[in-house]
C-alpha positions in Angstrom: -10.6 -3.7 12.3 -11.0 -5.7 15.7 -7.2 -6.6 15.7 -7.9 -8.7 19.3 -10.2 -10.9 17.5 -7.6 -11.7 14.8 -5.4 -12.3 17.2 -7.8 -14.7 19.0 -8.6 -16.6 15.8 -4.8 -16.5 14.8 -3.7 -19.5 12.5 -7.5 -19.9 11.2 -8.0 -16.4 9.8 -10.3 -16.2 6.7 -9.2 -14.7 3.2 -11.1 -11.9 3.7 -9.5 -11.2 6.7 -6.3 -11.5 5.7 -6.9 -9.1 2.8 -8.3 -6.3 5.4 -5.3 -6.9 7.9 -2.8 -6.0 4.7 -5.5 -3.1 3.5 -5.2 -2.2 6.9 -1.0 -2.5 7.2 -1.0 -0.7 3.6 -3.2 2.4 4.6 -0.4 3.1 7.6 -3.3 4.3 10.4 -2.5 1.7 12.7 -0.5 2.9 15.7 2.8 0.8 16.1 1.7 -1.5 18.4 -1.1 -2.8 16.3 0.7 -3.1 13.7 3.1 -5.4 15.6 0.2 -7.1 16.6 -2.0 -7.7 13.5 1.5 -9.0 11.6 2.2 -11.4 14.5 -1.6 -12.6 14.1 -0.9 -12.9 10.8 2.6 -14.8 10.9 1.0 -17.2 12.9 -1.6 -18.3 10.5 1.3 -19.5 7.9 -0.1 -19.7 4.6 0.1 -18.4 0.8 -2.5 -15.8 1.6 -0.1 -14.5 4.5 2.7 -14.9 2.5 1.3 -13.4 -0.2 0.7 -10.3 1.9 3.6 -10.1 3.3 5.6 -10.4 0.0 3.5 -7.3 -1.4 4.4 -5.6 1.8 8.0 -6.0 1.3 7.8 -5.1 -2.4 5.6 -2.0 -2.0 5.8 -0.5 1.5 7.8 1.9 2.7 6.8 1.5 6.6 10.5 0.6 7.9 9.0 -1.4 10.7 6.1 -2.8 8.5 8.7 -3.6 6.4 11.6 -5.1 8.7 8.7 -7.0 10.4 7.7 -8.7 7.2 10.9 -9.6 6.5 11.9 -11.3 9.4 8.5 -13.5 9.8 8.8 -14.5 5.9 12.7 -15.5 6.6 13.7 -15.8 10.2 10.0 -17.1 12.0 9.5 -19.0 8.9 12.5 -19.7 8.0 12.6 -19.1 4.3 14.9 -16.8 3.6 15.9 -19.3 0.3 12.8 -18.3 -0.8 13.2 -14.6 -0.7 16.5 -13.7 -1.2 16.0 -11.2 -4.1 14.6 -9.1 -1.3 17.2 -10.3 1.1 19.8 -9.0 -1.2 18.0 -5.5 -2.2 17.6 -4.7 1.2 21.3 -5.7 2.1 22.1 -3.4 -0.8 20.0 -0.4 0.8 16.4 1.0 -0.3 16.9 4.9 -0.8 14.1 5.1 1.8 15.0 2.9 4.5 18.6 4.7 4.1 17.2 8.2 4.4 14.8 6.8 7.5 18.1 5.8 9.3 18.4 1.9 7.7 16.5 -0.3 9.7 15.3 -2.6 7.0 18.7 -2.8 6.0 20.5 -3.9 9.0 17.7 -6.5 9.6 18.3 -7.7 6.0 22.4 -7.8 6.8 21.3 -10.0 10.0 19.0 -12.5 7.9 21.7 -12.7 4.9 24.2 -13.7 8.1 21.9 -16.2 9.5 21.1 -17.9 6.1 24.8 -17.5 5.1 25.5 -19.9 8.2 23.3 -22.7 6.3 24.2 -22.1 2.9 26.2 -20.9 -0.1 25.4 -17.6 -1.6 28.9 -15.8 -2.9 27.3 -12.4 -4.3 25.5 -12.1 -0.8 28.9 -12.9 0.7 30.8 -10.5 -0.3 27.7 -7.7 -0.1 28.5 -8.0 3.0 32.0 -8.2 2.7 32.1 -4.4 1.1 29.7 -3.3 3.6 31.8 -4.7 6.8 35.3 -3.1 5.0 33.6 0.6 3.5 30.4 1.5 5.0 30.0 4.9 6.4 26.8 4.2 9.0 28.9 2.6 12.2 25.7 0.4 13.0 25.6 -1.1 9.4 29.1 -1.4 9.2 28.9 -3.8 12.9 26.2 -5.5 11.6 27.7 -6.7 8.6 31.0 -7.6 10.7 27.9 -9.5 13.3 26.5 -11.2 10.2 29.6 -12.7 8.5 30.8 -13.8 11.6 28.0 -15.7 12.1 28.0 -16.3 8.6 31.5 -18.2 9.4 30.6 -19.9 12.8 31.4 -17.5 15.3 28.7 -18.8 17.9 29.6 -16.5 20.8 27.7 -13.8 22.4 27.5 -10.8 20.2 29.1 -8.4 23.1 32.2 -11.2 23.2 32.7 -10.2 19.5 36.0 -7.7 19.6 36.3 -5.2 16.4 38.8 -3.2 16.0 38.1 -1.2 12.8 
């Protein structure tokens, strides 16, 4: 796979070449960096054949940067976390892998459900949050949950300016 050309002809990639960049993602021989690479191509072609992708890849994968990178083009670049919360919410909740793997997915999930919580109303995503900010364990997911429901409730400050005392 010649991931410089579908990089050059990013936003006007052919079916066919979207299915061998996810074949490619999904058989997990790509060093990190083209894998970074042939998702950003693919985010910026934008369309159901992407998305499609991407949705299998966040469904089936269990590449914790595949995975978190998915997730942010489908709801942060794209802005569509509305359409996607299910996943949204099972990764706020923890996948056994991405837990074991040290919980990337899940602390990019906590940081999406804060950014769409900011827009809209969601009150079981709420208070996910809510019991991960007051009883989780992992320090990291714990702050990120206390991040995302501030911003979740406005705070617009830098994220250093944001004082916990827990």
């Amino acid at each position: 796979m010649d991931i410089d050309d579908l990089e050059r002809r990013a936003g006007a990639l052919t079916p066919d070449d979207v299915a061998a960049a996810e074949a490619a993602l999904h058989a997990g021989a790509l060093a990190p960096a083209d894998t970074r690479r042939l998702v950003g191509a693919l985010a910026r072609q934008r369309d159901e054949a992407v998305r499609g992708a991407l949705v299998h890849l966040l469904r089936s994968s269990q590449d914790a940067a595949l995975v978190r990178a998915a997730l942010e083009v489908l709801c942060v670049q794209w802005d569509d976390a509305a359409r996607h919360l299910d996943a949204v919410a099972h990764f706020v909740r923890g996948a056994a892998w991405d837990i074991a793997a040290g919980g990337e997915v899940r602390r990019a999930a906590i940081a999406v459900a804060g950014g769409y919580l900011a827009r809209h109303e969601h009150t079981p995503l709420l208070f996910e949050l809510i019991a991960i900010s007051e009883g989780e364990e992992d320090e990291a997911t714990r702050l990120a949950a206390v991040r995302a429901l501030a911003q979740a409730t406005g705070y617009r400050g830098r994220p250093v300016d944001l004082q916990i005392d827990l």
